[in-house]
GULUMNU-170547 format. One record per residue: residue number from 1; chain; x, y, z of N, C-alpha, C in turn. Coordinates in Angstrom, 1 decimal. Example, Ala and Ser with C-alpha at 12.3 -4.5 7.8 and 13.67 -1.06 7.14 Angstrom:
REM residues 2
+-----+-----+--------+--------+--------+--------+---------+--------+--------+--------+--------+
| seq | mol |  neast | nnorth |    nup | caeast | canorth |   caup |  ceast | cnorth |    cup |
+-----+-----+--------+--------+--------+--------+---------+--------+--------+--------+--------+
|   1 |   A |   13.2 |   -5.7 |    7.8 |   12.3 |    -4.5 |    7.8 |   13.2 |   -3.3 |    7.8 |
|   2 |   A |   12.8 |   -2.2 |    7.1 |   13.7 |    -1.1 |    7.1 |   12.9 |    0.0 |    7.9 |
+-----+-----+--------+--------+--------+--------+---------+--------+--------+--------+--------+
END
This chain:
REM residues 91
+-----+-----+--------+--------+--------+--------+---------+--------+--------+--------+--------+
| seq | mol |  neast | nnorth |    nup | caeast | canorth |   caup |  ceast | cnorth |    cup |
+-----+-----+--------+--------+--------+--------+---------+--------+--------+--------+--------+
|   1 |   A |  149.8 |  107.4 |   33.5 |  148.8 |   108.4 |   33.6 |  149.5 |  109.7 |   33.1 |
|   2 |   A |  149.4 |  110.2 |   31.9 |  149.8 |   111.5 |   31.3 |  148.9 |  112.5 |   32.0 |
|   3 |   A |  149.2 |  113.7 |   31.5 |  148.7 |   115.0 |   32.1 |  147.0 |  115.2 |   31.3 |
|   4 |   A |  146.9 |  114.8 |   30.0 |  145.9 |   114.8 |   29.4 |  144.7 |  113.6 |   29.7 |
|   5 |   A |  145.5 |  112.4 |   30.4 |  144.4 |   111.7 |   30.4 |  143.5 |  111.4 |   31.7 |
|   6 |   A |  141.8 |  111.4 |   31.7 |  141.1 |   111.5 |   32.5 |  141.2 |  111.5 |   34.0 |
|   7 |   A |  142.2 |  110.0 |   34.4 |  142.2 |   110.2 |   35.7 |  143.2 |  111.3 |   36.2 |
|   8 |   A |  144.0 |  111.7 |   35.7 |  145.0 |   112.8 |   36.1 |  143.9 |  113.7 |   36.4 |
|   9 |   A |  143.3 |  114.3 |   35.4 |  142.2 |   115.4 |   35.8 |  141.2 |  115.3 |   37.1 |
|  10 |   A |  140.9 |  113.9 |   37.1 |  140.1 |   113.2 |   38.5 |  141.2 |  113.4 |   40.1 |
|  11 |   A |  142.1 |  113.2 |   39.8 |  143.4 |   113.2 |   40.7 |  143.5 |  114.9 |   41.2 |
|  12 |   A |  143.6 |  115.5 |   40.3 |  143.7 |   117.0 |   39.9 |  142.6 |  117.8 |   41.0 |
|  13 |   A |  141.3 |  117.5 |   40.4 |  140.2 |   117.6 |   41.5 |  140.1 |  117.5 |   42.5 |
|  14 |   A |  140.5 |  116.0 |   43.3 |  140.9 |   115.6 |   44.4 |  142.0 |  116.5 |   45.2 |
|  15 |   A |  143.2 |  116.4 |   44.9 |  143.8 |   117.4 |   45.6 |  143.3 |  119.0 |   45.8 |
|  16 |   A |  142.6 |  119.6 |   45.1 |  142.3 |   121.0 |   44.9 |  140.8 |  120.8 |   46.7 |
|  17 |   A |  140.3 |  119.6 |   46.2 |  138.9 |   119.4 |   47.4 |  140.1 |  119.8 |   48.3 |
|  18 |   A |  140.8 |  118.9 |   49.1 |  141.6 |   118.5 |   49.7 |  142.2 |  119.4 |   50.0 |
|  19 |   A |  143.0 |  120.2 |   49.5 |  143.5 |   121.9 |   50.1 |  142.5 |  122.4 |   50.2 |
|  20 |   A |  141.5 |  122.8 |   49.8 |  140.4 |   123.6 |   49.9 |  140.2 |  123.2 |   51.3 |
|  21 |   A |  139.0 |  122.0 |   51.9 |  139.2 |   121.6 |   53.1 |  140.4 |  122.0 |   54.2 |
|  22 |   A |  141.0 |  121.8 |   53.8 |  142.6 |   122.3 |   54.8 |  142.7 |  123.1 |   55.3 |
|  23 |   A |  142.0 |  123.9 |   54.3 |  142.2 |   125.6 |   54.6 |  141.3 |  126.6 |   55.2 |
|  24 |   A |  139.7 |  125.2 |   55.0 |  138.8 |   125.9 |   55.7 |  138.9 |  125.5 |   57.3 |
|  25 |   A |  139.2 |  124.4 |   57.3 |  138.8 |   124.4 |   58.7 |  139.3 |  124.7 |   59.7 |
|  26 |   A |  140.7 |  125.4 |   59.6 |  141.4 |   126.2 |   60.4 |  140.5 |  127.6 |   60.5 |
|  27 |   A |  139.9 |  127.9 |   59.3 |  139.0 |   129.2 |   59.4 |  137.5 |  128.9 |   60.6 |
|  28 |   A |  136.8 |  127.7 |   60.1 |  135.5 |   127.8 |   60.7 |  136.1 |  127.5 |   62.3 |
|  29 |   A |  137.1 |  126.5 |   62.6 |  137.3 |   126.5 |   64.0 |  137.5 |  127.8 |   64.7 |
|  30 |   A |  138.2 |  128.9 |   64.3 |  138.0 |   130.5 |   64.7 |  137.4 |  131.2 |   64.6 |
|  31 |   A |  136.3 |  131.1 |   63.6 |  135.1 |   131.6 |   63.6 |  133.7 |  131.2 |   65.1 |
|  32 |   A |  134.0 |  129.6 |   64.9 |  133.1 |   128.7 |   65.8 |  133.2 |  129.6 |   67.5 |
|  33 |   A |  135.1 |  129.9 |   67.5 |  135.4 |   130.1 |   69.0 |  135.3 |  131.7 |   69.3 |
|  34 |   A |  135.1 |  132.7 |   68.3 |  134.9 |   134.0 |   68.5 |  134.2 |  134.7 |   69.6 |
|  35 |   A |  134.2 |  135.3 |   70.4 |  133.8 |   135.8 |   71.3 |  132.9 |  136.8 |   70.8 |
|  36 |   A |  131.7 |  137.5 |   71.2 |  130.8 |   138.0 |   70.7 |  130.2 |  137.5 |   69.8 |
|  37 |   A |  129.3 |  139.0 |   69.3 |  129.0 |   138.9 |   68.0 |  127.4 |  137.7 |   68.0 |
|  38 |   A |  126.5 |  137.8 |   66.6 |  125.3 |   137.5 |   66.8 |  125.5 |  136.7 |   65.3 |
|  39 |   A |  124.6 |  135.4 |   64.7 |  124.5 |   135.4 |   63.6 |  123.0 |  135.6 |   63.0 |
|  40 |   A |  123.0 |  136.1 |   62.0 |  121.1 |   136.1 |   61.7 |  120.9 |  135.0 |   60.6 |
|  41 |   A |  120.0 |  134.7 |   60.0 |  119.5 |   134.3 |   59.1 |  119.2 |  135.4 |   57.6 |
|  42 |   A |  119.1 |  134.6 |   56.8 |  119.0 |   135.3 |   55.6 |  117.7 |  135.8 |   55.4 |
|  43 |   A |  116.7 |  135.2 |   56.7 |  115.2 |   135.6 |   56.3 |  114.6 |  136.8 |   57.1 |
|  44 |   A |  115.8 |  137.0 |   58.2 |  115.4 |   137.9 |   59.8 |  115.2 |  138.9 |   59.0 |
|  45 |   A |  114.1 |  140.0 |   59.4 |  114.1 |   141.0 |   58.9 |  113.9 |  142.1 |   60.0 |
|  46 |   A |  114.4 |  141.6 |   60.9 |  114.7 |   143.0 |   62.2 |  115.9 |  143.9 |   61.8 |
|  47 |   A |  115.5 |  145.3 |   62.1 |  115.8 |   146.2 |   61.7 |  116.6 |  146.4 |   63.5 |
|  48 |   A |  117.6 |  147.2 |   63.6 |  118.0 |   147.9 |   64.7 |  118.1 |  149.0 |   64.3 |
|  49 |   A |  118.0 |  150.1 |   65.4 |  118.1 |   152.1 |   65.1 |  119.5 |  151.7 |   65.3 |
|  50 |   A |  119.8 |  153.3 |   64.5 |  120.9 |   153.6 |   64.5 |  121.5 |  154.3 |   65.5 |
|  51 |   A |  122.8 |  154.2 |   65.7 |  123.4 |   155.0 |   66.9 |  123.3 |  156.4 |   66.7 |
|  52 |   A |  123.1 |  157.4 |   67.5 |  123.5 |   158.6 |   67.6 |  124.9 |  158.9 |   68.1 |
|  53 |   A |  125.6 |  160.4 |   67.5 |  126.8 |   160.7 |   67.6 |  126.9 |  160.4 |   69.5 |
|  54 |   A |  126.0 |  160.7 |   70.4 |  126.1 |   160.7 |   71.5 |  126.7 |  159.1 |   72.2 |
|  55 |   A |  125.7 |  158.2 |   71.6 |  126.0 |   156.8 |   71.8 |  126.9 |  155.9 |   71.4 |
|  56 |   A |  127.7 |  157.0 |   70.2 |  128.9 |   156.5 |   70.0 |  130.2 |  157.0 |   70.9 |
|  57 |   A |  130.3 |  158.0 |   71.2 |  130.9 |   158.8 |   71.8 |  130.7 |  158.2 |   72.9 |
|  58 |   A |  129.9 |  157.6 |   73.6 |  130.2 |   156.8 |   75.1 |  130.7 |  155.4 |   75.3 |
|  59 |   A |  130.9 |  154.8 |   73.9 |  131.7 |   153.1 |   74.0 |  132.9 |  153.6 |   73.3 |
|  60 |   A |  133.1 |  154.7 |   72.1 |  134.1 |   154.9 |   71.4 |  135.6 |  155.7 |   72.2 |
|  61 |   A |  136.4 |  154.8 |   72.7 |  137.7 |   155.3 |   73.1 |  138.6 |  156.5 |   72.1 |
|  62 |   A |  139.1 |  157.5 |   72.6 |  140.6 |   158.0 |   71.7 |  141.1 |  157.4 |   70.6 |
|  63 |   A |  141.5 |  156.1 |   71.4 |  142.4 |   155.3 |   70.6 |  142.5 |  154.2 |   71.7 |
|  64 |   A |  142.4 |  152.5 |   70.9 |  142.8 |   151.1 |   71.7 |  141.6 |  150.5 |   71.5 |
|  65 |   A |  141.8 |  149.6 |   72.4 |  140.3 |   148.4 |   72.3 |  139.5 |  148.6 |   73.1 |
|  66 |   A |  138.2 |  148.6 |   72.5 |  136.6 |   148.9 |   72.9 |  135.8 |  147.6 |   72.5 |
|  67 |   A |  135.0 |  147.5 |   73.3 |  133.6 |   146.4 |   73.1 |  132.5 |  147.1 |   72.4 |
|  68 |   A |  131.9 |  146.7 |   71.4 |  130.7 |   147.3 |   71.1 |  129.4 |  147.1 |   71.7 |
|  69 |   A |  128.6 |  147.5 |   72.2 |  127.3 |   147.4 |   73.2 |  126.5 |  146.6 |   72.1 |
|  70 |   A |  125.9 |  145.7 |   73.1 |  124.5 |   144.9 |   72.7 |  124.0 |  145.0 |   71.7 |
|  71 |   A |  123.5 |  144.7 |   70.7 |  123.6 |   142.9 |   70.7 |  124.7 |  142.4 |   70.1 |
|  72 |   A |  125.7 |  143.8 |   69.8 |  126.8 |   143.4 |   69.0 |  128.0 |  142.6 |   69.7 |
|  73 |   A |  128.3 |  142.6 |   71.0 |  129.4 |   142.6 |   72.0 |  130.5 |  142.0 |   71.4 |
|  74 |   A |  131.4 |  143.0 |   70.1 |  132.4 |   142.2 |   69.7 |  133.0 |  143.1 |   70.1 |
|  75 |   A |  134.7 |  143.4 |   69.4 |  135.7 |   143.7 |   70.3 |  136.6 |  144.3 |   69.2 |
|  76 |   A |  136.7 |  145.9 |   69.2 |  137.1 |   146.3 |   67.7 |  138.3 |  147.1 |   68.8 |
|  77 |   A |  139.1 |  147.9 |   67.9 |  140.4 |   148.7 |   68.2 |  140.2 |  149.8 |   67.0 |
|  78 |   A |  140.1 |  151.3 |   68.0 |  140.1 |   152.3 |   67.2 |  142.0 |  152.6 |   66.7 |
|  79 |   A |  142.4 |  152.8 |   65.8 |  143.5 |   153.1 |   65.5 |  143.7 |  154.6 |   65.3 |
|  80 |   A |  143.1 |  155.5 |   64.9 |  143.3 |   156.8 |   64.9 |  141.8 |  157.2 |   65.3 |
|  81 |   A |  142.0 |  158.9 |   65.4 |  140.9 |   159.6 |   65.5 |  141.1 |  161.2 |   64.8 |
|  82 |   A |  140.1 |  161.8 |   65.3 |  140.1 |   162.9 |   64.0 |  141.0 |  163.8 |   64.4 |
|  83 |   A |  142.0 |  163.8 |   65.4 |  143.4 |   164.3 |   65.6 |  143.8 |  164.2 |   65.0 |
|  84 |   A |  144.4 |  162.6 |   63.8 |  145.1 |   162.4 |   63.2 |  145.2 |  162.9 |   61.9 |
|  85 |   A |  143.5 |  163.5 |   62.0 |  143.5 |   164.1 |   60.2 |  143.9 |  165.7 |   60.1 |
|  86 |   A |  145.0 |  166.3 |   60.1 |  145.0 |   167.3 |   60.1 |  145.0 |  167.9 |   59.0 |
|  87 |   A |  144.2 |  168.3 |   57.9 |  143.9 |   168.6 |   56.8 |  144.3 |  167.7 |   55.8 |
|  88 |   A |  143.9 |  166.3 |   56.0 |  144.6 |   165.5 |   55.1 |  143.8 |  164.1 |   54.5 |
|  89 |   A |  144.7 |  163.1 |   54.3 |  143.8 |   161.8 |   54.6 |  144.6 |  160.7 |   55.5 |
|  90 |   A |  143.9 |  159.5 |   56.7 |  144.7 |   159.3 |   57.5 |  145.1 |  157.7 |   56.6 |
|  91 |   A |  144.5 |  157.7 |   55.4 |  144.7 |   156.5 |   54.5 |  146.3 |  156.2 |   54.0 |
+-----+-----+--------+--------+--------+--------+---------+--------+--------+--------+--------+
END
């Protein structure tokens, strides 16, 4: 079986399925077990309002880990705040 002939290339495929698989399912199993959070469909067409500065400013910590309120209830970590920017960029 040279490199040029058919089943190599068939072989070729197979392994690539085969990592591909490998690699997903360590992802979908952490995905599956995630705490929070909501999934929609591609067809939902509910709209949610937006937060006001006020209603962020009452889940949003300084700095560390915060839960996001309903219907979002996932679990983010602020790393800086506008202290950090002292005429600058905090990028």
């Amino acid at each position: 079986m040279g490199p040029g002939s058919p089943s190599a290339g068939r072989w070729n495929h197979l392994v690539c399925v085969l990592a591909a698989l490998l690699f997903a399912l360590p992802v979908s199993e952490a995905l599956a077990q995630a705490p929070g959070g909501f999934v929609e469909k591609q067809t939902d067409t509910a709209v949610r309002p937006l937060w006001t500065a006020a209603q962020i400013q009452a889940f949003l910590p300084q700095r560390g880990k915060f839960t996001f309120p309903a219907p979002y209830n996932t679990e983010g970590i602020r790393l800086t705040n506008a202290s950090d920017c002292t005429g600058g960029s905090t990028a």
